[in-house]
Jmol script that loads the backbone (N, CA, C; Angstrom):
load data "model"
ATOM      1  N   UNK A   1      55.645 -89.106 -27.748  1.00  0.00           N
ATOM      2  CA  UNK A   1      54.395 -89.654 -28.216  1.00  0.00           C
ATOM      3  C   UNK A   1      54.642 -90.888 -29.098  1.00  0.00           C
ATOM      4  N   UNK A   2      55.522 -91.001 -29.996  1.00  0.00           N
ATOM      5  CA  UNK A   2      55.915 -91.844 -30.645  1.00  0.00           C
ATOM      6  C   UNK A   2      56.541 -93.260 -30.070  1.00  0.00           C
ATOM      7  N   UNK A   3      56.994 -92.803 -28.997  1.00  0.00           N
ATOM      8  CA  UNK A   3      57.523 -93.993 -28.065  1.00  0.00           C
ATOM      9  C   UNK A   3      56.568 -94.371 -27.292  1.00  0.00           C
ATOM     10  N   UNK A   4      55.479 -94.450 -27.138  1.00  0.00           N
ATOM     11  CA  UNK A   4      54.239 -94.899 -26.647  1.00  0.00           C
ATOM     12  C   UNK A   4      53.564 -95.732 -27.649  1.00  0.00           C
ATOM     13  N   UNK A   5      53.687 -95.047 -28.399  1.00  0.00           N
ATOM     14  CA  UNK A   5      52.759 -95.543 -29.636  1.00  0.00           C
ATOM     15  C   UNK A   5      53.420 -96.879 -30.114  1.00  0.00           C
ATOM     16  N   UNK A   6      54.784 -97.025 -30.404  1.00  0.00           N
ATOM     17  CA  UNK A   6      55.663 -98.454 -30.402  1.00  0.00           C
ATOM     18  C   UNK A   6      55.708 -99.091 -29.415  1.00  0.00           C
ATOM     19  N   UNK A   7      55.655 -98.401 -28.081  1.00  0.00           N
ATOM     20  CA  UNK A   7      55.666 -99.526 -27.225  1.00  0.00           C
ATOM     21  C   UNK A   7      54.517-100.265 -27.215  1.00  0.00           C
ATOM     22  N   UNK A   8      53.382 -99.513 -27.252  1.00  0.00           N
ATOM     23  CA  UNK A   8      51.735-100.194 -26.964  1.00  0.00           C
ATOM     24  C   UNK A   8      51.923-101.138 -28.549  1.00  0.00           C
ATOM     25  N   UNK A   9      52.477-101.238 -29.717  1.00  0.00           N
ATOM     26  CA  UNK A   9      52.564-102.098 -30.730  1.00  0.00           C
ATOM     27  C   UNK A   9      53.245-103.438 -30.544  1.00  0.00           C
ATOM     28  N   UNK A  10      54.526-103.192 -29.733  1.00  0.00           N
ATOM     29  CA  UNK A  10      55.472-103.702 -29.181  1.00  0.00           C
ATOM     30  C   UNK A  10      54.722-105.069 -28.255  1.00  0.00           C
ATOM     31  N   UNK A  11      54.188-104.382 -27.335  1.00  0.00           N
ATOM     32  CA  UNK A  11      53.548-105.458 -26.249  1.00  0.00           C
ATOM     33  C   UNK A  11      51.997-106.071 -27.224  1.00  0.00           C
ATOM     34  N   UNK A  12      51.469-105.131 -27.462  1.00  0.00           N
ATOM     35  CA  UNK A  12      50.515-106.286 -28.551  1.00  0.00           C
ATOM     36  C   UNK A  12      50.988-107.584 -29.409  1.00  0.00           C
ATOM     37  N   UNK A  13      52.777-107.161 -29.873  1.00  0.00           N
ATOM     38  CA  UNK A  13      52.807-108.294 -31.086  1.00  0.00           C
ATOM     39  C   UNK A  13      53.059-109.151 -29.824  1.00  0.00           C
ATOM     40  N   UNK A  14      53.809-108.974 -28.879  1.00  0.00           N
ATOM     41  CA  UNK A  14      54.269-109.898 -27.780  1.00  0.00           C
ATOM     42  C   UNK A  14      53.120-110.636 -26.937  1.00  0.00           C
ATOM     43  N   UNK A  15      52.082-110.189 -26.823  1.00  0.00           N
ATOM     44  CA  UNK A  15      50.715-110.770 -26.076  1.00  0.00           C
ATOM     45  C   UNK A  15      50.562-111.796 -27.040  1.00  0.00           C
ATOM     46  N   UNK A  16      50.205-111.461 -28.705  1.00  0.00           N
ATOM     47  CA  UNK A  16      49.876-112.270 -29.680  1.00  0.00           C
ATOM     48  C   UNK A  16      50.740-113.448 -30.133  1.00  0.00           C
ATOM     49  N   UNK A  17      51.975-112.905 -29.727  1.00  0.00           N
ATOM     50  CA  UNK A  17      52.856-113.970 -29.756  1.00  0.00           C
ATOM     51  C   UNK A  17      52.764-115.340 -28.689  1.00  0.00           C
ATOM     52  N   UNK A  18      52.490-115.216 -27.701  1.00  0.00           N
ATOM     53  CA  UNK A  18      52.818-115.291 -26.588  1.00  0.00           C
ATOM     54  C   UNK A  18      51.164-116.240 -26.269  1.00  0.00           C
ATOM     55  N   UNK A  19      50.541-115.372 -26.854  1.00  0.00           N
ATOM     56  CA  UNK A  19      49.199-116.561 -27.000  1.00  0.00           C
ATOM     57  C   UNK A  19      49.039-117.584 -28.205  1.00  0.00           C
ATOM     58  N   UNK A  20      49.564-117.570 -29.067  1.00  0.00           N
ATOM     59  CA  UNK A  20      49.607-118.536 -30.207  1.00  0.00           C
ATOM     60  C   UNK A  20      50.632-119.504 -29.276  1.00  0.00           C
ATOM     61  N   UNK A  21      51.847-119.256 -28.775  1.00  0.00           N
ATOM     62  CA  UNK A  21      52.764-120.409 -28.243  1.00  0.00           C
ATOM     63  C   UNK A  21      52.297-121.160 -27.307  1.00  0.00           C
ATOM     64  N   UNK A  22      51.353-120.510 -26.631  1.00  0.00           N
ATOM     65  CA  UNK A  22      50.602-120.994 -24.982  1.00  0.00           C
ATOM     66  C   UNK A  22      49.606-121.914 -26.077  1.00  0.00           C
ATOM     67  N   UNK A  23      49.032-121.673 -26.580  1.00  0.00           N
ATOM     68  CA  UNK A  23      47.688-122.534 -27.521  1.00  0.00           C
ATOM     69  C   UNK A  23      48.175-123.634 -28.400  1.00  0.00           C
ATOM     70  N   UNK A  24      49.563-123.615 -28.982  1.00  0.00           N
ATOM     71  CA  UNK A  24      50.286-124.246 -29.539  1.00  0.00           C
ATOM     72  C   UNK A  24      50.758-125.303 -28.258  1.00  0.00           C
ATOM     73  N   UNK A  25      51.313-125.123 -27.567  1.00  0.00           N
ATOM     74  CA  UNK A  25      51.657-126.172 -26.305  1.00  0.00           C
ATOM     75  C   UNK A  25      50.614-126.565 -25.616  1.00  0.00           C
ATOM     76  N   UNK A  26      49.412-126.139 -25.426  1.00  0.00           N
ATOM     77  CA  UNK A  26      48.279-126.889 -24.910  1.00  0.00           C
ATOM     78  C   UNK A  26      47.676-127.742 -25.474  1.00  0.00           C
ATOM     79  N   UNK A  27      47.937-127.523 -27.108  1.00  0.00           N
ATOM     80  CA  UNK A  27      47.257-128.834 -27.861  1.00  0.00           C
ATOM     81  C   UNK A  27      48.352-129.558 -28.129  1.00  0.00           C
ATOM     82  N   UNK A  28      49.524-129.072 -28.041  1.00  0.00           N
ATOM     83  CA  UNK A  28      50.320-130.626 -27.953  1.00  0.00           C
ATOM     84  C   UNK A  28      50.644-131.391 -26.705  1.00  0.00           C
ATOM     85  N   UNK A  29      49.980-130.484 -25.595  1.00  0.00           N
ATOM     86  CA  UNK A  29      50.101-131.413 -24.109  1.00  0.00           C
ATOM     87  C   UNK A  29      48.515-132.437 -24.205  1.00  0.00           C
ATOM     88  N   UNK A  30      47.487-131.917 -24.945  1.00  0.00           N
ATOM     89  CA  UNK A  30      46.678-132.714 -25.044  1.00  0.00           C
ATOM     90  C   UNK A  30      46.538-133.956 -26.496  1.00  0.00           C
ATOM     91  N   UNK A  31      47.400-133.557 -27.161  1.00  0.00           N
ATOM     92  CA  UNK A  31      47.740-134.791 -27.821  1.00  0.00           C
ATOM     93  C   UNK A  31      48.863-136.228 -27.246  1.00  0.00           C
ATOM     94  N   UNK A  32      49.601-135.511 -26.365  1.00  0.00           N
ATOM     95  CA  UNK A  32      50.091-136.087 -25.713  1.00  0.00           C
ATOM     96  C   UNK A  32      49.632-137.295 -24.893  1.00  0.00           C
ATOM     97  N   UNK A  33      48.985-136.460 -23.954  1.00  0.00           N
ATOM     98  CA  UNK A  33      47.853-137.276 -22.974  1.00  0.00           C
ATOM     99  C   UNK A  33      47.332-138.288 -23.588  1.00  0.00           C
ATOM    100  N   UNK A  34      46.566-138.193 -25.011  1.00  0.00           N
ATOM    101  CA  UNK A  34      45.797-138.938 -25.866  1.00  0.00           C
ATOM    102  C   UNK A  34      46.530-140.246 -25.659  1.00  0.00           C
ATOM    103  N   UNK A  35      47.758-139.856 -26.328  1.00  0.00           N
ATOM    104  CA  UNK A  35      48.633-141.078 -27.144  1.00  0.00           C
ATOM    105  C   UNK A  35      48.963-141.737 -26.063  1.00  0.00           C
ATOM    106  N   UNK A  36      49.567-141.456 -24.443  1.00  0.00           N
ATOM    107  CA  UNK A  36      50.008-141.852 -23.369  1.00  0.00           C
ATOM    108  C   UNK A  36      48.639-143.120 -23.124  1.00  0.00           C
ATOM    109  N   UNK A  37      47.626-141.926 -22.878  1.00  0.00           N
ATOM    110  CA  UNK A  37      46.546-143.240 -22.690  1.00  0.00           C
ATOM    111  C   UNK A  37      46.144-143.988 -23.586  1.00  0.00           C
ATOM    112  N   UNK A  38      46.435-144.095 -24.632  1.00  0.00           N
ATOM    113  CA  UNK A  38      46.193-145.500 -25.612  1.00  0.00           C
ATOM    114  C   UNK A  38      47.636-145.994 -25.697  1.00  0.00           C
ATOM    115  N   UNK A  39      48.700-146.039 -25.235  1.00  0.00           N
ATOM    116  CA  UNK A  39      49.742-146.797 -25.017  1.00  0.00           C
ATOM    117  C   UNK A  39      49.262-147.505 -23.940  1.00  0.00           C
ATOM    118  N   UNK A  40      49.255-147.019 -22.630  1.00  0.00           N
ATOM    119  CA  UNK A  40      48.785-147.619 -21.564  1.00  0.00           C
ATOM    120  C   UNK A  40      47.550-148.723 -22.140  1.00  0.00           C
ATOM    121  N   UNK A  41      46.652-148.288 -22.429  1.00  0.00           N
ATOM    122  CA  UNK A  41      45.655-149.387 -22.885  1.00  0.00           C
ATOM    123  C   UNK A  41      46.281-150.300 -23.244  1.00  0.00           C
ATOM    124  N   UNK A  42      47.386-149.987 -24.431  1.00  0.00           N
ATOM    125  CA  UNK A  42      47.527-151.331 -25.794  1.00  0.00           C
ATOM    126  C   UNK A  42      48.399-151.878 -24.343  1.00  0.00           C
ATOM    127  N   UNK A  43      49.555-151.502 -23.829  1.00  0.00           N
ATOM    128  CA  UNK A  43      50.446-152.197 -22.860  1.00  0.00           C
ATOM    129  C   UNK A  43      49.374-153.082 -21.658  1.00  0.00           C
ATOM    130  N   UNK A  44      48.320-152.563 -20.975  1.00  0.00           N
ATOM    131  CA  UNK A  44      47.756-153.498 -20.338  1.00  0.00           C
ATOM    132  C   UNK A  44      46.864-154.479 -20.929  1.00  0.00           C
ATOM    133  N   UNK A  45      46.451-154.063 -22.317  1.00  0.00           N
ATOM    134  CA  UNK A  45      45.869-155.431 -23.073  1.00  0.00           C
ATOM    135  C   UNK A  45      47.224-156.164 -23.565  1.00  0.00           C
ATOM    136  N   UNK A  46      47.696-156.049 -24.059  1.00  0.00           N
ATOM    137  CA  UNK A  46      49.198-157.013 -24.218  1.00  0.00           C
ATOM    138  C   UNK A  46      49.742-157.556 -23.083  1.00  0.00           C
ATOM    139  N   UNK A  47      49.795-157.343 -21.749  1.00  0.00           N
ATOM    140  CA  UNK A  47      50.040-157.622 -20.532  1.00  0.00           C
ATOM    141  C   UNK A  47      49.243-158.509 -20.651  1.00  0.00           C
ATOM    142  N   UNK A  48      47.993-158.689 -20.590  1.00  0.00           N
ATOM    143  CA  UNK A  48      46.851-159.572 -20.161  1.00  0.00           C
ATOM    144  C   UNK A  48      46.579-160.820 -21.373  1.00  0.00           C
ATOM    145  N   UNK A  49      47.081-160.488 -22.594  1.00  0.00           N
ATOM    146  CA  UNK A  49      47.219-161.504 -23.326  1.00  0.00           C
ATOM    147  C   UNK A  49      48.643-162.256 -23.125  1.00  0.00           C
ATOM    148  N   UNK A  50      49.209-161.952 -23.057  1.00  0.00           N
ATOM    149  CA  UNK A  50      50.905-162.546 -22.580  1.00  0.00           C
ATOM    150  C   UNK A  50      50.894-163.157 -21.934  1.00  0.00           C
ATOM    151  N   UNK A  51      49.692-163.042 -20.358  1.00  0.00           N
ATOM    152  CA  UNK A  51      49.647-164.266 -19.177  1.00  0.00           C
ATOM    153  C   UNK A  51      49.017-164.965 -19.442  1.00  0.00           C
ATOM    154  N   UNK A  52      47.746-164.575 -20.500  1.00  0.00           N
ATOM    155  CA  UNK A  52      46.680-165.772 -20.623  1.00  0.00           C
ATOM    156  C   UNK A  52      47.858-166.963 -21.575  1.00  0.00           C
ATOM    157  N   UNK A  53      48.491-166.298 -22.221  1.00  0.00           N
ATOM    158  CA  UNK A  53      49.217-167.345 -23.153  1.00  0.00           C
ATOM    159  C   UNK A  53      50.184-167.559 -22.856  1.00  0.00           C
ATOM    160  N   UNK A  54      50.858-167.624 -21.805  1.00  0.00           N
ATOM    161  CA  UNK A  54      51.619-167.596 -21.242  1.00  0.00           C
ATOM    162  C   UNK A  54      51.033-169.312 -20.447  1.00  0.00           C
ATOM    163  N   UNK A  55      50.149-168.892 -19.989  1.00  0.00           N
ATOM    164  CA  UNK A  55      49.018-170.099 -18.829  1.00  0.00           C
ATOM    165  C   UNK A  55      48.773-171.066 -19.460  1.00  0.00           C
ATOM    166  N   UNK A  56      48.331-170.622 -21.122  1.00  0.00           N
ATOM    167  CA  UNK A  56      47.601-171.687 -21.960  1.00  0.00           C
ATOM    168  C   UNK A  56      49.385-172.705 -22.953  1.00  0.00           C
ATOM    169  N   UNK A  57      49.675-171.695 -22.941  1.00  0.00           N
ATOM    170  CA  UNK A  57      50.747-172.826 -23.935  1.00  0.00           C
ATOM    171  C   UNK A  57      51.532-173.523 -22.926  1.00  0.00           C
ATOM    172  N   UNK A  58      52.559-173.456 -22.175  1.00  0.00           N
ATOM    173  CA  UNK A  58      53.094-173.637 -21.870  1.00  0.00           C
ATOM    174  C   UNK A  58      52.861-175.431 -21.795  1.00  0.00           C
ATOM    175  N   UNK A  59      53.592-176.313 -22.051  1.00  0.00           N
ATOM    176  CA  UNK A  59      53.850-177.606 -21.734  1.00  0.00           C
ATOM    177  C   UNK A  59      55.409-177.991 -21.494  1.00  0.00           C
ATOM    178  N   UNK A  60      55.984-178.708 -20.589  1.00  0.00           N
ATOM    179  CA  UNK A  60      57.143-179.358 -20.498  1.00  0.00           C
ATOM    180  C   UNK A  60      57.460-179.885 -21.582  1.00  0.00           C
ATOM    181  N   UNK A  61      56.727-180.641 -22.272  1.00  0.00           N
ATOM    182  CA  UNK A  61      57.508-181.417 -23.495  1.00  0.00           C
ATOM    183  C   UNK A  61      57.517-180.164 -25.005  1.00  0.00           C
ATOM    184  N   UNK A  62      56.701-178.964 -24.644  1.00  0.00           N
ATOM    185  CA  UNK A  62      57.038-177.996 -25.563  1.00  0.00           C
ATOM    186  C   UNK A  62      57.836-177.316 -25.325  1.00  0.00           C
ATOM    187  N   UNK A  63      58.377-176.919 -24.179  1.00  0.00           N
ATOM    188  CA  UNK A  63      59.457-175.819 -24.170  1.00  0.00           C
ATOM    189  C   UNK A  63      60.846-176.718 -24.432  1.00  0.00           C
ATOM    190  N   UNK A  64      61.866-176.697 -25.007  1.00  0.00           N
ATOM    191  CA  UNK A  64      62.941-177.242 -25.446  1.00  0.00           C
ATOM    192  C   UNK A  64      64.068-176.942 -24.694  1.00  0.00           C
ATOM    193  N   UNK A  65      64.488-175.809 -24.063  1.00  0.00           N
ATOM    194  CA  UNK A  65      65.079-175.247 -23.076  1.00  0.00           C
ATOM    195  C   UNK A  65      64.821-175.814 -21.988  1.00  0.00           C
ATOM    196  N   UNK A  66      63.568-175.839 -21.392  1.00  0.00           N
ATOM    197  CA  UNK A  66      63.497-176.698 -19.880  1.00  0.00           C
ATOM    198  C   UNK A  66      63.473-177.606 -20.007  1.00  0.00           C
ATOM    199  N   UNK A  67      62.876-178.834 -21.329  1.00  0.00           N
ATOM    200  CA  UNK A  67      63.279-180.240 -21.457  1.00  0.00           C
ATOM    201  C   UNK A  67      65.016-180.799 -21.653  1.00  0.00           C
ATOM    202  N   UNK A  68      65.615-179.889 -22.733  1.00  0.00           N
ATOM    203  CA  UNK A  68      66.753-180.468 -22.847  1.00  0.00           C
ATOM    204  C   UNK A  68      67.204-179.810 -21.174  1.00  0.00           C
ATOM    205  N   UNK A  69      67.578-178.926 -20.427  1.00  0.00           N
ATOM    206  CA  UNK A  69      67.637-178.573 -18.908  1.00  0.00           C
ATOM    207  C   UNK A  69      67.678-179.401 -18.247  1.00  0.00           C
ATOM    208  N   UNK A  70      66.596-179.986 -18.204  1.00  0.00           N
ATOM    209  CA  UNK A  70      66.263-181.257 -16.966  1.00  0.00           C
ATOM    210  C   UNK A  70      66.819-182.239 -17.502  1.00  0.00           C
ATOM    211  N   UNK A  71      66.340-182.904 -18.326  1.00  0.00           N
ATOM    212  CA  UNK A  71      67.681-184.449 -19.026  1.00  0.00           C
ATOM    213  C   UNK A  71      69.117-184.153 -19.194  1.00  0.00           C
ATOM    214  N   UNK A  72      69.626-182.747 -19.188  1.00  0.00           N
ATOM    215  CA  UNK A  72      70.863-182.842 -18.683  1.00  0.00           C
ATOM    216  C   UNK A  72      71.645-183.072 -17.092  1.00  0.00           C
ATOM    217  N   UNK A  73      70.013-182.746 -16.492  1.00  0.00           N
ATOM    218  CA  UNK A  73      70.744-182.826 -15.166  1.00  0.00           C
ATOM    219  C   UNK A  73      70.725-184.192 -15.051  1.00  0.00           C
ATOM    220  N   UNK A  74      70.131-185.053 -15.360  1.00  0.00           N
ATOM    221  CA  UNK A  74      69.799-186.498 -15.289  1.00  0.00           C
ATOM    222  C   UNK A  74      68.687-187.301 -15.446  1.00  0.00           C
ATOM    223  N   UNK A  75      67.609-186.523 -14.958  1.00  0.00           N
ATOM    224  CA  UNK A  75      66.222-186.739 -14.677  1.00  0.00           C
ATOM    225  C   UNK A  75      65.738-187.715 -15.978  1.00  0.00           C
ATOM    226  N   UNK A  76      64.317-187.818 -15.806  1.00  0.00           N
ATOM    227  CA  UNK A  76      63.778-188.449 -17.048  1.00  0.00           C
ATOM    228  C   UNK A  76      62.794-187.815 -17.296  1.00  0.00           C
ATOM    229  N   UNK A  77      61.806-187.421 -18.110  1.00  0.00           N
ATOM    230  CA  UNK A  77      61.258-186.211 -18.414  1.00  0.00           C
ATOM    231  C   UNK A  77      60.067-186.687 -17.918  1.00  0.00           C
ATOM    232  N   UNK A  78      60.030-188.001 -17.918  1.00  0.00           N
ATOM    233  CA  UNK A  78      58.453-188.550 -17.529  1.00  0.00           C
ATOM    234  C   UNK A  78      58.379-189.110 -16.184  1.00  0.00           C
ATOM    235  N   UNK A  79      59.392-189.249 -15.608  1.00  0.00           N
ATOM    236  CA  UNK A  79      59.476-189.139 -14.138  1.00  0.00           C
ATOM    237  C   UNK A  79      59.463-187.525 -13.618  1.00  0.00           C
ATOM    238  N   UNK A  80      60.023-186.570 -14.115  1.00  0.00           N
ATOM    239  CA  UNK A  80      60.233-185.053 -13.570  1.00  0.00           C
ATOM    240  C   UNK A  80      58.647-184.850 -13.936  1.00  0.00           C
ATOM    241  N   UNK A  81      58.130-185.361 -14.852  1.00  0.00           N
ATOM    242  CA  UNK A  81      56.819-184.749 -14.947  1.00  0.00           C
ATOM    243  C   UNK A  81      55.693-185.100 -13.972  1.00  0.00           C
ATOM    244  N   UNK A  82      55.851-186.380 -13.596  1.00  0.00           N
ATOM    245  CA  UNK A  82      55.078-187.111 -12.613  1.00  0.00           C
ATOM    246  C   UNK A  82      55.180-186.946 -11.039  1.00  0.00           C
ATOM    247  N   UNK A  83      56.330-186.227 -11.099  1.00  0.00           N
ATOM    248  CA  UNK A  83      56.796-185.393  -9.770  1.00  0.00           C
ATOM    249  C   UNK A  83      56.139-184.395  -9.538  1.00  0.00           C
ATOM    250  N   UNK A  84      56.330-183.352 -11.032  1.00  0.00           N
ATOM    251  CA  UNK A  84      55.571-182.392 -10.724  1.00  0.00           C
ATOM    252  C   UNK A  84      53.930-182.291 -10.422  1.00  0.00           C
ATOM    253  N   UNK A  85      53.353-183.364 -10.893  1.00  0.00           N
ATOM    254  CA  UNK A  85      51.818-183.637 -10.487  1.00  0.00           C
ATOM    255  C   UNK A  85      51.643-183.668  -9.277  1.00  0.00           C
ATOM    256  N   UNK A  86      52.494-184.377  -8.610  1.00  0.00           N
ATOM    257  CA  UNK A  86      52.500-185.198  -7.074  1.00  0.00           C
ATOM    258  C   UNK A  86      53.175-183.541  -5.899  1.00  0.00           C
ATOM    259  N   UNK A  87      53.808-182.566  -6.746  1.00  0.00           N
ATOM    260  CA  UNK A  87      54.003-182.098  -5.904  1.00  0.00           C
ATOM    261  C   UNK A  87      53.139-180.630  -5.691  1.00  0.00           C
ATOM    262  N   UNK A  88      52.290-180.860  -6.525  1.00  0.00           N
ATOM    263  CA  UNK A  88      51.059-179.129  -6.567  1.00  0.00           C
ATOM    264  C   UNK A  88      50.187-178.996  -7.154  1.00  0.00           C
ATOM    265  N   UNK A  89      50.070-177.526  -8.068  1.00  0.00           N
ATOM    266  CA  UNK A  89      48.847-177.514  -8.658  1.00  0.00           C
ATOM    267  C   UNK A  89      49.643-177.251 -10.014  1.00  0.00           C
ATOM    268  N   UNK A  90      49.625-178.427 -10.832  1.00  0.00           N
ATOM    269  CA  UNK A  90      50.458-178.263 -12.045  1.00  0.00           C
ATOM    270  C   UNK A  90      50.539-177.261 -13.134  1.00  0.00           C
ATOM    271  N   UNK A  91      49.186-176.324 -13.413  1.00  0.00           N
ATOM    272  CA  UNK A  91      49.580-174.985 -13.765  1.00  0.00           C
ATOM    273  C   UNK A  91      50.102-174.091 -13.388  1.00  0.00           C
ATOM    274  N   UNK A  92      50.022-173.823 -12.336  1.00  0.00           N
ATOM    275  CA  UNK A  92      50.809-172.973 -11.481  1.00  0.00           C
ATOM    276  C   UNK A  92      52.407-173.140 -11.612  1.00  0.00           C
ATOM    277  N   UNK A  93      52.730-174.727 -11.673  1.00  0.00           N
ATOM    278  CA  UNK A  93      53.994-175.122 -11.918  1.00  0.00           C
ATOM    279  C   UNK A  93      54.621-174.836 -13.147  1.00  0.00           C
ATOM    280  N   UNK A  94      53.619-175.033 -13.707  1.00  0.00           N
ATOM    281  CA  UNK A  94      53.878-174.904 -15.315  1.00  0.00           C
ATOM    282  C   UNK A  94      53.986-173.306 -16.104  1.00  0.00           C
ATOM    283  N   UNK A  95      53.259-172.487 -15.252  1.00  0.00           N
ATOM    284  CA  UNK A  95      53.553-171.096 -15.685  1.00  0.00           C
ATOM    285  C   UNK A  95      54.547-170.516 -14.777  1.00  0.00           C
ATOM    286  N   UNK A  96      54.752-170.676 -13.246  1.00  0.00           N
ATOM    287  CA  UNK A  96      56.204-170.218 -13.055  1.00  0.00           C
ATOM    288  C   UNK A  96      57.263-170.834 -14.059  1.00  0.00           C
ATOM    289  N   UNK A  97      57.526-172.299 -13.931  1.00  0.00           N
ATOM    290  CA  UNK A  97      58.421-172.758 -14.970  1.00  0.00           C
ATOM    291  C   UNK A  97      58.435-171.751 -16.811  1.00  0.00           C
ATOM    292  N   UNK A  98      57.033-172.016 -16.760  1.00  0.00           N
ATOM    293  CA  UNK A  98      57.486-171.028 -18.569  1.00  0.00           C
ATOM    294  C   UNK A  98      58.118-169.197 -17.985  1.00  0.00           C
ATOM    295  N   UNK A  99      57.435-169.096 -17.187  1.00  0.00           N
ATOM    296  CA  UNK A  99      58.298-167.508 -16.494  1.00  0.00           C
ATOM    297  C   UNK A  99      59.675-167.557 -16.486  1.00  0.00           C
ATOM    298  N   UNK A 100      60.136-168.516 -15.708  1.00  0.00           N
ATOM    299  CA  UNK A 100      61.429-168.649 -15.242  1.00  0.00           C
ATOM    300  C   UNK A 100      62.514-168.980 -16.704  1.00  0.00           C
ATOM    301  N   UNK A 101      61.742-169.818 -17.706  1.00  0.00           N
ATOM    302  CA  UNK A 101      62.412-169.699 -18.806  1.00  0.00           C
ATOM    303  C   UNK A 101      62.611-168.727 -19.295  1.00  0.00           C
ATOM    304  N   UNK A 102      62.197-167.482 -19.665  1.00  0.00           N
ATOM    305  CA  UNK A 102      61.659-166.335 -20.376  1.00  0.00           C
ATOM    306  C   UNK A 102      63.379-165.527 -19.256  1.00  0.00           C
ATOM    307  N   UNK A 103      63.456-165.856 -18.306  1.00  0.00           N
ATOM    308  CA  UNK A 103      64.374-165.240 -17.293  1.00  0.00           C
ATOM    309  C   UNK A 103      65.878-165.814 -17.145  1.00  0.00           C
ATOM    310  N   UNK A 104      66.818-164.845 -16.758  1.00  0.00           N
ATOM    311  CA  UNK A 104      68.514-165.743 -16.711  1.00  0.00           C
ATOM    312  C   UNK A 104      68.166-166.527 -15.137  1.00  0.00           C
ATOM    313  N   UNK A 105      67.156-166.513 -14.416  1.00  0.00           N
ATOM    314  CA  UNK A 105      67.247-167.118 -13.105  1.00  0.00           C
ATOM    315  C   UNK A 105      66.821-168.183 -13.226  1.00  0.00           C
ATOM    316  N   UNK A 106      66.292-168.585 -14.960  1.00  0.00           N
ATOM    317  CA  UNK A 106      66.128-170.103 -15.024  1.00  0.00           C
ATOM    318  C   UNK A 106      66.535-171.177 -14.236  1.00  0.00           C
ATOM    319  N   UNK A 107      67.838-171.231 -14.058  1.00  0.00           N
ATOM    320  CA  UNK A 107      69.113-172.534 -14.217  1.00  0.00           C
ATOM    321  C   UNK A 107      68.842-172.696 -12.393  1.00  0.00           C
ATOM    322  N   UNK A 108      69.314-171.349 -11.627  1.00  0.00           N
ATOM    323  CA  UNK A 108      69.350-171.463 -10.260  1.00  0.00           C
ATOM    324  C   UNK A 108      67.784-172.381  -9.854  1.00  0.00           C
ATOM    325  N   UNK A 109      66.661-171.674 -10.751  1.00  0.00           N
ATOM    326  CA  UNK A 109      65.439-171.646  -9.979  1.00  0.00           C
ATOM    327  C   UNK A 109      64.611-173.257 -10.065  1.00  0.00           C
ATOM    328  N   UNK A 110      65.326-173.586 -11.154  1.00  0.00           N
ATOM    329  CA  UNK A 110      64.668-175.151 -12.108  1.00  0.00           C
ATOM    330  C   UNK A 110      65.772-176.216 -10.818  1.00  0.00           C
ATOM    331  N   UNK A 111      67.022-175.450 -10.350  1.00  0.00           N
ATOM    332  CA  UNK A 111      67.679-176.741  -9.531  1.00  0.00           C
ATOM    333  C   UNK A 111      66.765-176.500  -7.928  1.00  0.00           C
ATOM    334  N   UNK A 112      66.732-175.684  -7.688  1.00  0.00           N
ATOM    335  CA  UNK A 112      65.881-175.273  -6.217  1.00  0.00           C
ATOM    336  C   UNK A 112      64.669-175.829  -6.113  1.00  0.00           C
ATOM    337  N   UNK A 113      64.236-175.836  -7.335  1.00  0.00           N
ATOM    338  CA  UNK A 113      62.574-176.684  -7.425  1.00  0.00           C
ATOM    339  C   UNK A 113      62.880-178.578  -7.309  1.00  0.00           C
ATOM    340  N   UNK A 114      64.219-178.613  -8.008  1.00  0.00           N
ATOM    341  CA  UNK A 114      64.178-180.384  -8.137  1.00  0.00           C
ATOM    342  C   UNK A 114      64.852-180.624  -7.006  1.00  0.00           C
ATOM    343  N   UNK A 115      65.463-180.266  -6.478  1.00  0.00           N
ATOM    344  CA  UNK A 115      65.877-181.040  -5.204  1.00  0.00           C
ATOM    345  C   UNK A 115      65.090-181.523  -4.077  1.00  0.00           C
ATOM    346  N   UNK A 116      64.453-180.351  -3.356  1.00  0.00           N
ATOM    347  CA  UNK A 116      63.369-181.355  -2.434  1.00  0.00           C
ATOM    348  C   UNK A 116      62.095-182.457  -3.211  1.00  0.00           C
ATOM    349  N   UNK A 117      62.297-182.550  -4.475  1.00  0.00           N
ATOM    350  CA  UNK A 117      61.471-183.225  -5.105  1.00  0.00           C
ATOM    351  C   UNK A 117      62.168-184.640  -5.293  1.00  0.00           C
ATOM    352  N   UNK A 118      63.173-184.699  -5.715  1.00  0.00           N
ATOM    353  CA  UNK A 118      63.987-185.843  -5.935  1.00  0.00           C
ATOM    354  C   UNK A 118      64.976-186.356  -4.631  1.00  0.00           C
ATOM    355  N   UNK A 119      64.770-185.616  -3.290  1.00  0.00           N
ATOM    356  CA  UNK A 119      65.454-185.840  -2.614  1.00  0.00           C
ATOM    357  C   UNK A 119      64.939-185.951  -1.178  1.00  0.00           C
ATOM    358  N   UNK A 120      63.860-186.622  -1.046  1.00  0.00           N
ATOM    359  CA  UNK A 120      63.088-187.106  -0.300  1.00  0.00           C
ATOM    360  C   UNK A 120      63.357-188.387   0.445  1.00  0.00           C
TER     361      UNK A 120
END
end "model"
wireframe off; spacefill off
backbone 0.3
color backbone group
């Protein structure tokens, strides 16, 4: 009789146990979730400000890296610039170029762009 009586105590503390841990991990899987989706938010609003400013700053004679770049290869900055007018849609040029700075594929990608330009 006595061994009934502990066991039925036994599995109660263990149910009670056993539901505080389950209730305990459900509110930290839903705090979780929370925080995941306001990371995601802040990361796709930071994404979306990064290109807009990315689009808006960017100038050849501001980036210092792709100006000193190009006058080392030879060019003249105001001829490379007048190229680039003549050869597209100059933002477009101008934000791959600030991309490509930001990247080690700079160097390859800035000579691939000037050659059929200067070598016409």
């Amino acid at each position: 009789m006595y061994l009934f009586l502990f066991a039925a105590l036994f599995i109660i503390f263990q149910y009670a146990n056993v539901k505080k841990t389950y209730e305990a991990q459900e509110h930290d899987i839903k705090t979780l979730k929370i925080e995941v989706e306001e990371a995601e938010a802040t990361t796709d609003s930071l994404l979306q400000l990064n290109s807009a400013s990315i689009a808006e700053e960017f100038t050849l004679d501001g980036d210092e890296k792709a100006r000193m770049y190009i006058e080392d290869l030879g060019y003249n900055i105001n001829d490379f610039k007048t190229s680039l007018e003549n050869f597209g849609d100059e933002e477009e040029i101008f934000f791959k170029l600030k991309l490509l700075t930001r990247t080690s594929i700079f160097f390859s990608a800035i000579t691939s762009l000037l050659e059929p330009m200067f070598n016409k």
